[in-house]
N, C-alpha and C positions, 0 to 999 in steps of 0.2 A: 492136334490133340496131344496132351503134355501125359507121361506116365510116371506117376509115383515110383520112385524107388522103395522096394519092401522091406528090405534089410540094411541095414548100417553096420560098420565096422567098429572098435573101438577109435583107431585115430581117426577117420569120416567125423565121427561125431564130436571127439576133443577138437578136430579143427573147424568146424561149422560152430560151437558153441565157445571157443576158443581158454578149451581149462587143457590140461595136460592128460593124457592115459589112465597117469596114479589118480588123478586126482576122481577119474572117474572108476577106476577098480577100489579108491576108499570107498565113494556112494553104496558100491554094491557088498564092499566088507560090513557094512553100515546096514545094512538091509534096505536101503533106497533104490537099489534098480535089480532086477535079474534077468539075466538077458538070457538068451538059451545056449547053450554050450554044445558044439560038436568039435570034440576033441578037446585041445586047447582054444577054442578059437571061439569067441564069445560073437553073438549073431543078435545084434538089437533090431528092433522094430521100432513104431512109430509110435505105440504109448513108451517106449523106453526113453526117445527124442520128449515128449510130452513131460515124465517125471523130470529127466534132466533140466528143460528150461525151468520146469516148477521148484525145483532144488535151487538153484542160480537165483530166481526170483526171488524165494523166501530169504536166499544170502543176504541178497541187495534189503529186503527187508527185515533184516535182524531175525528171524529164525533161525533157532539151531538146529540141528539136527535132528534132533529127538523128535522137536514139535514139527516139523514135518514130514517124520516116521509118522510118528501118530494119527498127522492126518491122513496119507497116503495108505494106511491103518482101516482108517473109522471108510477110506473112499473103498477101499478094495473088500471092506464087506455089502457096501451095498453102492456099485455102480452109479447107479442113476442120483444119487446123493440120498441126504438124510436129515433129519431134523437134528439127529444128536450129533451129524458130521458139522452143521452150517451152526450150528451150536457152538460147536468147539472152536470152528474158525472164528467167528464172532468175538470171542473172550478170548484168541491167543492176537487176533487185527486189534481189540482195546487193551488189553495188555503192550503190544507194543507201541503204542499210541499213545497211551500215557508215559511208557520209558523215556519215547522220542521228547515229549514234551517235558519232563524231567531234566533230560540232556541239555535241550533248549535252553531253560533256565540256567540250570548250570554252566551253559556257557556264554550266557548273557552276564552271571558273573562274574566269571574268569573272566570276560572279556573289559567288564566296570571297574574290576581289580586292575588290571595292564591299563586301563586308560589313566587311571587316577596315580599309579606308580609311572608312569610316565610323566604327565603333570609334574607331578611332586620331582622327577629327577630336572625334567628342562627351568621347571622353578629356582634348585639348588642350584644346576649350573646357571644360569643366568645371574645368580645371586655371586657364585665366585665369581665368576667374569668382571662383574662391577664391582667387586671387592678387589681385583687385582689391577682394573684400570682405576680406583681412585689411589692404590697404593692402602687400601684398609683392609685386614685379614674381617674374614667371615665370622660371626659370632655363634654362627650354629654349626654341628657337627652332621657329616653329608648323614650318618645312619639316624641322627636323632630325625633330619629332615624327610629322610626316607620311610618313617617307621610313622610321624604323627600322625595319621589317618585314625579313624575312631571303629575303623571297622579289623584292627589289629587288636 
């Protein structure tokens, strides 16, 4: 029979979740965690382990701060959940849903931009190469060759 440990230290928990000390005393400057204090000695439990991974989680998914105050907020007035808590998560999960797909896009074109300025450069050289192996200077200029794309 395996027994739970009841308390956690600060570094226990920075190194099982692997962030730093500070990084877990900003959470609780933050109003994200509050762990019970004797003396100087901060004494976390198992919903403390619980906000921590839910803080890291929302990290990993582009929540800031604030928006997972809020929700940890809307959960600690009513426990067992709420229509206006799963409300709020709802419209801040599509909100970032639509950033991430924003992002997306945008870097579908950043990436259509490098592909096509790559082009255009292995084009120009190629084109001097064979201007300096027939002994013929190049009649375009590398920046004119660089720049003619229509999306400049």
């Amino acid at each position: 029979m395996t027994t739970q440990k009841k308390s956690f230290s600060i570094s226990e928990l920075a190194a099982e979740f692997g962030v730093t000390t500070r990084s877990i005393r900003f959470y609780e400057d933050q109003g994200l965690m509050k762990p019970e204090r004797k003396g100087q000695t901060r004494i976390y439990y198992s919903h403390d382990k619980v906000r921590l991974k839910l803080i890291l989680r929302g990290k990993r998914l582009g929540f800031s701060l604030a928006e997972s105050r809020e929700l940890f907020d809307l959960w600690d007035e009513t426990p067992s959940g709420s229509e206006r808590q799963l409300n709020k998560m709802l419209e801040t999960l599509s909100a970032k849903q639509a950033q991430l797909e924003q992002q997306m896009t945008d870097i579908q074109m950043a990436k259509q931009e490098l592909d096509n300025a790559e082009m255009r450069c292995r084009s120009a050289l190629k084109e001097l190469m064979q201007g300096k192996e027939t002994g013929q200077g190049s009649a375009h200029n590398t920046a004119d060759m660089l720049t003619s794309s229509k999306e400049i």
